[in-house]
C-alpha positions in Angstrom: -147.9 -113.0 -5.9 -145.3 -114.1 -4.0 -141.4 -114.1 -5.5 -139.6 -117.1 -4.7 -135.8 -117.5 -3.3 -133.8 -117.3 -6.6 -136.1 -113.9 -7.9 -135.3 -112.1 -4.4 -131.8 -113.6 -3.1 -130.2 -113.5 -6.4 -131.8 -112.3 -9.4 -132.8 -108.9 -8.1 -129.6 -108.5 -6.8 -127.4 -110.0 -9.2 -124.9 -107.2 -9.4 -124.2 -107.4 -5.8 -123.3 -110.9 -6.2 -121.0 -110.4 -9.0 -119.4 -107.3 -7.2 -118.6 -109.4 -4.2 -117.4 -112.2 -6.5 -114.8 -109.8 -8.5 -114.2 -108.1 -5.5 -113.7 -110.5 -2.7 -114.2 -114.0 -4.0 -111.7 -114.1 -7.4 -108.5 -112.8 -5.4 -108.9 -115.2 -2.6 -109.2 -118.8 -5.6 -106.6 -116.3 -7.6 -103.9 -115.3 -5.1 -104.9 -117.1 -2.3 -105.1 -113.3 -0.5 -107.7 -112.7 2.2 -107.2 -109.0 2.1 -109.7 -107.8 -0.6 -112.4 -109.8 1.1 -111.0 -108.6 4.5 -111.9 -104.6 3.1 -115.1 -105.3 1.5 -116.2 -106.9 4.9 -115.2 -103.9 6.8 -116.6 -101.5 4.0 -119.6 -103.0 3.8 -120.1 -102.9 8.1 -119.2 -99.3 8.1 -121.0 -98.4 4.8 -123.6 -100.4 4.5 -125.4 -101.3 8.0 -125.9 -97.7 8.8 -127.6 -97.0 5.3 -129.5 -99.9 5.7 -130.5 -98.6 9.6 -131.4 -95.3 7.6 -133.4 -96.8 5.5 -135.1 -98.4 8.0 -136.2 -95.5 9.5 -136.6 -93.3 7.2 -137.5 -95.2 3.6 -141.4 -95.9 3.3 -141.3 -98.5 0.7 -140.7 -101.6 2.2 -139.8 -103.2 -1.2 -136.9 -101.4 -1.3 -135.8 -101.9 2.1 -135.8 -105.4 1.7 -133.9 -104.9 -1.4 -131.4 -102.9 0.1 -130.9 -105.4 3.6 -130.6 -108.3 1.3 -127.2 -107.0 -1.1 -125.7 -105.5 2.8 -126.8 -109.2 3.6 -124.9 -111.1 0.9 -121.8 -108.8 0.8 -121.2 -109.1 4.6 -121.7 -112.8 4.7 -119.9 -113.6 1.4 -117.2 -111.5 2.2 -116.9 -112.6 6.1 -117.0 -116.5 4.4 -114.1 -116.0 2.0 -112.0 -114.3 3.9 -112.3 -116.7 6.9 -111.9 -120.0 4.6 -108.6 -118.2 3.0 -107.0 -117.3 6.8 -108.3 -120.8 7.4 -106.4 -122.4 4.4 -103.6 -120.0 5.6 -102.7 -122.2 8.3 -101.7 -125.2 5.7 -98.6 -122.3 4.2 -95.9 -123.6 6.7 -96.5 -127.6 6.0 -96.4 -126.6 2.2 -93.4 -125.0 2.3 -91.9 -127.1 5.0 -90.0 -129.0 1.7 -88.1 -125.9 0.7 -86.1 -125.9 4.3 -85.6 -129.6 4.4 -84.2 -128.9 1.4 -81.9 -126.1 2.1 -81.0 -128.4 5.0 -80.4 -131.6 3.1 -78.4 -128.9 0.8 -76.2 -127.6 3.6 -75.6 -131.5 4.9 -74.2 -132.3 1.7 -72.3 -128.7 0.4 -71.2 -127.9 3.8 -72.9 -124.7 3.4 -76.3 -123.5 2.6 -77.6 -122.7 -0.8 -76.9 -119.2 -2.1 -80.6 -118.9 -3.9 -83.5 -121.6 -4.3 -82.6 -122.4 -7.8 -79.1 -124.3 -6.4 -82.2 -126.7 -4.9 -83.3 -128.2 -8.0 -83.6 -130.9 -9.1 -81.0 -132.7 -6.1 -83.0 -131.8 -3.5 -86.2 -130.2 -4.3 -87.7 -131.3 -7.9 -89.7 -127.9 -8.1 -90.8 -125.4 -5.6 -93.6 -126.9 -3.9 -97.3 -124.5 -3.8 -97.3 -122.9 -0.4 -100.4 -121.6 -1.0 -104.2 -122.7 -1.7 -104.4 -120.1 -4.7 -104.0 -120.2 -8.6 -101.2 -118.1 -8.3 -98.3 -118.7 -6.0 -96.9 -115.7 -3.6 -93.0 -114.9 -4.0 -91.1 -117.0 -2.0 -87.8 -114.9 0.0 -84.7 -116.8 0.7 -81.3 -115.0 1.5 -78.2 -115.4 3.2 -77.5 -112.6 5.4 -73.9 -113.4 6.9 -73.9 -116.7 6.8 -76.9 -117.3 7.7 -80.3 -118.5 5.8 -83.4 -116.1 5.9 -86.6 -118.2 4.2 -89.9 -116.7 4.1 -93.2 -117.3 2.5 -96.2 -114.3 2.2 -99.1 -115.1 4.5 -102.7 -114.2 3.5 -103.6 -112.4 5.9 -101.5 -109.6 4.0 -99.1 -110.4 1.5 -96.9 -107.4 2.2 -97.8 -107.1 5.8 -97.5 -110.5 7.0 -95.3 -113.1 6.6 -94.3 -117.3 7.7 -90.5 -117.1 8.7 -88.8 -120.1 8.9 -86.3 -120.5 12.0 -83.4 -122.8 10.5 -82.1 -122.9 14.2 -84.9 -124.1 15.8 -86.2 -125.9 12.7 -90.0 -124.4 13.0 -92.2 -121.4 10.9 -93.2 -118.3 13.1 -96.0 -116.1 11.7 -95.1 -112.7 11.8 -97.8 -109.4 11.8 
């Protein structure tokens, strides 16, 4: 009898699925991170395609092959989809947080100098911080003065501790930084 596309693509496999949605899928909607999807991705290439080429080759029953291809199937191409829709989304983190410099700006026009922390914002200039990021929870944002000067910068999701959006006040654009 043959087992139709729920039974084999998700039933059977049903703790795949909710491993790669714990594991790759909730962190990206929760922090808006592409990093845990970003490791399972490259943990399930290096893990799981050559024990799924073993088994191939050396595993008889084919029921169990197939079983086996199908949760390397789902965890490469559910973890490959999340992370490229967060980095996607990623690219929207400098026109969200573009408010929070015209803000310091408009601040600085007015005070003659520029704010000393984001809080001096509200609610003049900036009613609330503004999301600058497509997540539940929203990523520190880092503002300083550093001799005079303002230092603003928002987490990218590409790696939150690895990668940030800096804003140049000078020449009033966001550079992403590795």
């Amino acid at each position: 009898m043959a087992r139709n596309f729920w039974t084999c693509w998700f039933y059977e496999i049903r703790f795949t699925w909710l491993l790669i949605v714990f594991m790759a899928v909730f962190p990206a909607v929760i922090f808006g991170t592409a990093f845990p999807a970003m490791i399972v991705l490259i943990g399930s290439v290096i893990l799981g395609v050559p024990t799924v080429l073993a088994a191939v080759l050396l595993i008889k029953k084919s029921a169990w092959r197939t079983h086996m291809i199908r949760r390397v199937v789902v965890m490469v191409v559910i973890a490959a989809l999340t992370a490229g829709a967060v980095l996607q989304a990623d690219k929207l983190t400098p026109t969200m947080a573009t408010p929070i410099a015209k803000a310091i700006e408009s601040y600085k026009q007015e005070a003659g100098n520029y704010p000393e922390s984001l809080a001096a914002l509200t609610p003049k200039h900036l009613s609330k911080l503004p999301l600058v990021r497509v997540a539940l929870i929203q990523p520190e944002i880092v503002y300083r003065l550093k001799g005079g000067h303002p230092y603003l910068a928002v987490p990218s999701a590409a790696g939150d501790a690895f990668s940030i959006y800096e804003y140049l006040f000078e020449e009033e654009r966001w550079v992403h930084h590795d």
